[in-house]
Every structure is written in structure tokens, then in C-alpha cells.
N, C-alpha and C positions, 0 to 999 in steps of 0.2 A: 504493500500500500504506500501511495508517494506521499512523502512529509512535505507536509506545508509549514514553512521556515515564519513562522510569525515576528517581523521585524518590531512590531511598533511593541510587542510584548517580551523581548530581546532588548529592546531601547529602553523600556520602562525599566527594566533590570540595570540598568548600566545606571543610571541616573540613581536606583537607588543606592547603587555602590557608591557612586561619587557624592552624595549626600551624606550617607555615613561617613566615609573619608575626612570631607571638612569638617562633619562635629567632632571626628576625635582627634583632628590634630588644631584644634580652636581649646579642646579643654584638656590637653598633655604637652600644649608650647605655649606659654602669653606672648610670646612675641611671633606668633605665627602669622601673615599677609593672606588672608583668603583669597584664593583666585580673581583676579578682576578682567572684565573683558569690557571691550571698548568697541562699541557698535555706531561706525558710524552712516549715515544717510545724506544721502542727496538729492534734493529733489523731492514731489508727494505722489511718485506714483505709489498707486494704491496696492501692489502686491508686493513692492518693495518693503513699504512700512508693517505689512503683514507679517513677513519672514520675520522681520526684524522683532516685532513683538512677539514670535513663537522665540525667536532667542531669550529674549529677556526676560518671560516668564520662566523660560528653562532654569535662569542662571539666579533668578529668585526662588525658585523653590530647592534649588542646593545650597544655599547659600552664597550663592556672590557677589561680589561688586560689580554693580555693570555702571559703565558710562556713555551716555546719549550724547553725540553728536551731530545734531539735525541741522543741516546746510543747507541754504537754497541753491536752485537750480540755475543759476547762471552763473556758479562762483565760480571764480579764476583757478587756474592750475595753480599758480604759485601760493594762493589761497588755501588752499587746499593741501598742498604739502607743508604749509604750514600747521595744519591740523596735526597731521599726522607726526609731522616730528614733533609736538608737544606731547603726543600718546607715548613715543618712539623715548620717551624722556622721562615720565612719569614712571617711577618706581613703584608704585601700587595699581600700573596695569597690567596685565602677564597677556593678555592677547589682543591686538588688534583686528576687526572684521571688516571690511567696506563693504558697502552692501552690493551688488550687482545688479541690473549692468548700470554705467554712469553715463552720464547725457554724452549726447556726441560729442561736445567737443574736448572732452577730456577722455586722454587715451589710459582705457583699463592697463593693459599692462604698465605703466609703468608708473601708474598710480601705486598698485600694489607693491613693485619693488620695489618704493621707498620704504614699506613698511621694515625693521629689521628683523633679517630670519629669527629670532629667537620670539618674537612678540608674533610670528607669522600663522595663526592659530589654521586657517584653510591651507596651510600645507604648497601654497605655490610659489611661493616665492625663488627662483631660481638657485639659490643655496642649496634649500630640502630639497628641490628635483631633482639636484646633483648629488648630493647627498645619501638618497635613496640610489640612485641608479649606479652608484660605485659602491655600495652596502659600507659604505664608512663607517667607522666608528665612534666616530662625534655625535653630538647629540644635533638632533634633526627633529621635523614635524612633517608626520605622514598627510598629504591629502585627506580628508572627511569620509567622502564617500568611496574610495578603494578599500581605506582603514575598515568600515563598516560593512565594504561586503566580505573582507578576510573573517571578522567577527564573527560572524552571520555563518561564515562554515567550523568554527571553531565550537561557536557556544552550541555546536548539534554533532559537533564530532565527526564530522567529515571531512576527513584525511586527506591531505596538502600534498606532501611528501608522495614521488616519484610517480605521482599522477600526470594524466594529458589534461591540460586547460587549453582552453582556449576561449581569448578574448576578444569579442566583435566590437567593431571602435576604436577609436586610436586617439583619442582627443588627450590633451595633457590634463585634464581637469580628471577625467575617470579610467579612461583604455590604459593611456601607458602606464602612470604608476601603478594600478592594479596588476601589469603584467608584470613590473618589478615585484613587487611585493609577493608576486607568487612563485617566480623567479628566483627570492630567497629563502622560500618554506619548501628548494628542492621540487618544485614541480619542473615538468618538462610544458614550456609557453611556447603556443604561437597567437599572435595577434593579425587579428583579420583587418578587412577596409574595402573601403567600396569596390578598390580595384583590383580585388584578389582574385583569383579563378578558382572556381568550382567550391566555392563558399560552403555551398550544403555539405560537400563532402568531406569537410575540414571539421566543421561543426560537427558531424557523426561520430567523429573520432576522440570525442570530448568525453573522460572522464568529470571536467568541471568546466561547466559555461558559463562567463558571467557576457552579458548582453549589453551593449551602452555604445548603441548605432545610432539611437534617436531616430529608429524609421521604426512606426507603427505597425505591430503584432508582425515582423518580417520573420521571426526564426519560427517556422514552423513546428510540430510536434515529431513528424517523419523527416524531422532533420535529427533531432535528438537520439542518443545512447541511449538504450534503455539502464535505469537506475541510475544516471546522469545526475551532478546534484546542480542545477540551474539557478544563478543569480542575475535576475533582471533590474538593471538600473534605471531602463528606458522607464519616460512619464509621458505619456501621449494624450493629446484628445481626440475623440475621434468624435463626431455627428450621432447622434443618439437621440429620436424624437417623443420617444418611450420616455426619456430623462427630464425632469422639473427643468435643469442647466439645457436643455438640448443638447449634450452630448455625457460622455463619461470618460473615464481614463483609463489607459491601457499602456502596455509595458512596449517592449522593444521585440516579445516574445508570446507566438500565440498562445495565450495561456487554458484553455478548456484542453484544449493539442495534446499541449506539451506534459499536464499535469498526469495525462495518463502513460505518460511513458518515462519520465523521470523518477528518481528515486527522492530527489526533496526539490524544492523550487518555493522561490519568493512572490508573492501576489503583488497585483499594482490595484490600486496602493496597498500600504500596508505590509509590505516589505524590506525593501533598501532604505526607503523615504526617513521614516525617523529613526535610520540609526546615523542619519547621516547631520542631525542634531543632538544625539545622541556622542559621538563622537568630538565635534565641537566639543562640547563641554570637557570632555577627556583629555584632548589636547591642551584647554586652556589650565585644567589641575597641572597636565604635564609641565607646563611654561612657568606657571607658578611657582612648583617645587623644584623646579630647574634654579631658578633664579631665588632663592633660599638655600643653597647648598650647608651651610649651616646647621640645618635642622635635615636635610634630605641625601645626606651625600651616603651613595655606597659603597 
């Protein structure tokens, strides 16, 4: 029978470890810095400031500090990096977040790599890419959402090591560090892409698929291994007149298909989605107790 990988009940789990974490190093240090994460915004689109309040409840019910910085939408770059090295400076923030995407005329990437890797809570900042992808030994910050679909096979026990993965996608945000990442738990990776030949037949040979093409329900079921364990990042909408929203969401992977022929697989939603605020927060205790070596060092 295929396991259905319940993420948001996996996430629920992680948060509450990281809540116990801060109460007991709050009442075994007085001079302990509870994590602080620094969220900032630009602009009022309406599902930006969404995300952003799913953050900041997160980081209020662990206990954290968080700091709002709400910017209007036509502020200057130099404006702007001003922000940020104030965050980049403050010793009671341990993570920086910018909210995504930023108005055109401010270029995302190089917004982000002001932030310094150490405060780089989302994992991209050119450093941790490097980082990851040479398995250094320095301390680094994994990407959110790769971080959380490693998770997601761990916290079910499904074995990394000397497996075939293979990863559809190639984007720096989800594809490639996930293939690092699997890459150093000893899997044998290949990673896919639009222009690979004979797709399906690469896919079949998956001991582990994580999905994150961003094209709606494309990995069929009769692509799939059987007992395959499937990690779908994809979030699609698709037309649904049946639906109050007229549409619904759906993965990267056909999932009615595929659940009958895998061995565990993640739902859209309800799967990757909240581990990958789930993580966030993991990373910012990370940055925390990194930057306290004092009380954290091992």
C-alpha cells in the first residue's frame, strides 16, 4: 500500500522540536539570543505580505524575534541595500529573508547577495551554493525547500544511500541543490531538463523522484518505478469549474497515477509546501546558535 508522506504533519513536528529547543536553552543560558529573523517586504502585493505573515506567525509561536521591514515600492536600490546592511549589522538578527519577487527595477539576485552568507536563512546566496556543491566543511545554509524534501525521506525512512534518484528541474532555487544534497547521502543522481531525451525512460529508473519542473501533472504514473518513493515540489493551478476559486492545485506529478504505483509520494498540497517553512525556521535556530559559539560550540 503507497504511503502518503504527510508534509504539513512532518512540519508540524519540526516546529515543535524547535519550540522546545528555544524554551530550554532560554531557561539553562540567561545570556542566550533567541533566534531573530528579519523579514523584509517591498511593495503591497497581496501574496507577498501573505507569505510573509505565514512566516511571522511561525516565528511567534517558537518563540522568536522577528523584524518587519515594510518598504515601499519604488524605493531605490541603494535604499535598499541600505536596509539590508543594517540587518547584515545587527547582532540580535540571525536571519535575513527578502520577500520575493521584487519590482522590476530592482535586480533579485543581487539584492540577495548583499545579504551575508551567515544571516542567508533561504540558502542562496552564492557562498552556501558553493558550499554545498564542494561538500565543505565550513559551516553553510542549505536551501529551504531541497533541505525539506531530504527531510520528508528521512523522517519515513526511506533510504538515501546507493539509490537511483533522479531529479526533474534544474533550477538553483530547488533541482540542483537537491541533487547535491542527494549526491552526499551517497545516492547515484541524475538530473533531468527540458532538453533531455527520452525523459520517461530516465524517470522509470528512479529508485527516488523528486519532481520540480513547474509543468502541471507532467510525470505521469506509467512513468514511475513501482514502490518508487516520489517527492513532488511542483504547485500548479490548473482550471477547475467544480472549485468555489475556479481552479485547484496540483503538483508537477500526476498524482491519482502515480499514487498507485509508488511506494510513498507527497500530495499537492500538503506535502513539500510546509516543510519548506518548516525549514526556514531550522535554518534561522541554525544561524542563531552558529553565531553564539559560546554556549553552542562542538
Amino acid at each position: 500500500m503507497t504511503v502518503i508522506i504527510d508534509g504539513k504533519a512532518i512540519g508540524t513536528t519540526i516546529l515543535d522540536e524547535l519550540k522546545a529547543e528555544v524554551q530550554k536553552n532560554v531557561a539553562e543560558h540567561a545570556d542566550y539570543v533567541v533566534p531573530g529573523l528579519a523579514v523584509v517586504l517591498v511593495g503591497d502585493r497581496k501574496d507577498s505580505a501573505t507569505y510573509v505573515r505565514m512566516k511571522k506567525k511561525a516565528c511567534e509561536q517558537l518563540g522568536y524575534r522577528t523584524v518587519s521591514v515594510n518598504l515601499p515600492v519604488d524605493i531605490s536600490y541603494d535604499a535598499l541595500i541600505h536596509e539590508i546592511t543594517a540587518l547584515n549589522n545587527d547582532p540580535t538578527v540571525h536571519g535575513i529573508l527578502v520577500q520575493l519577487p521584487l519590482p522590476r527595477h530592482l535586480d533579485e539576485e543581487t539584492v540577495l547577495n548583499h545579504i551575508v552568507p551567515a544571516k542567508d536563512v533561504d540558502g542562496l546566496h552564492p557562498m552556501n551554493v558553493a558550499a554545498l556543491s564542494v561538500r565543505s566543511k565550513l559551516p553553510y545554509v542549505v536551501a529551504c525547500t531541497p533541505a525539506g524534501c531530504i527531510e520528508l525521506l528521512d523522517r519515513h525512512g526511506i533510504e538515501i544511500e546507493g539509490k537511483r534518484a533522479v531529479v526533474v528541474g534544474r533550477s538553483r532555487i530547488v533541482g540542483i541543490p537537491v541533487a547535491h544534497l542527494l549526491l552526499d547521502r551517497n545516492a547515484t543522481v541524475t538530473v533531468c531538463h527540458s532538453k533531455s531525451v527520452n525523459l520517461e525512460g530516465i524517470v522509470r529508473e528512479a529508485d527516488i523522484l523528486i519532481a520540480a519542473c513547474g509543468r502541471a501533472e507532467m510525470v505521469q504514473g506509467s512513468w514511475i518505478k513501482p514502490g518508487a518513493a516520489v517527492i513532488d515540489v511542483g504547485i500548479n493551478s490548473v482550471d477547475d469549474a467544480t472549485k468555489k476559486a475556479g481552479y485547484r492545485l496540483v503538483g508537477d506529478v500526476h498524482y491519482a497515477s502515480a499514487k498507485e504505483v509508488a511506494g510513498a509520494i507527497t500530495p499537492v498540497p500538503g506535502g513539500v509546501g510546509p516543510m519548506t517553512i518548516a525549514m526556514l525556521m531550522k535554518n534561522t535556530l541554525i544561524c542563531a546558535h552558529r553565531s553564539q559559539p559560546h554556549l553552542f560550540q562542538k
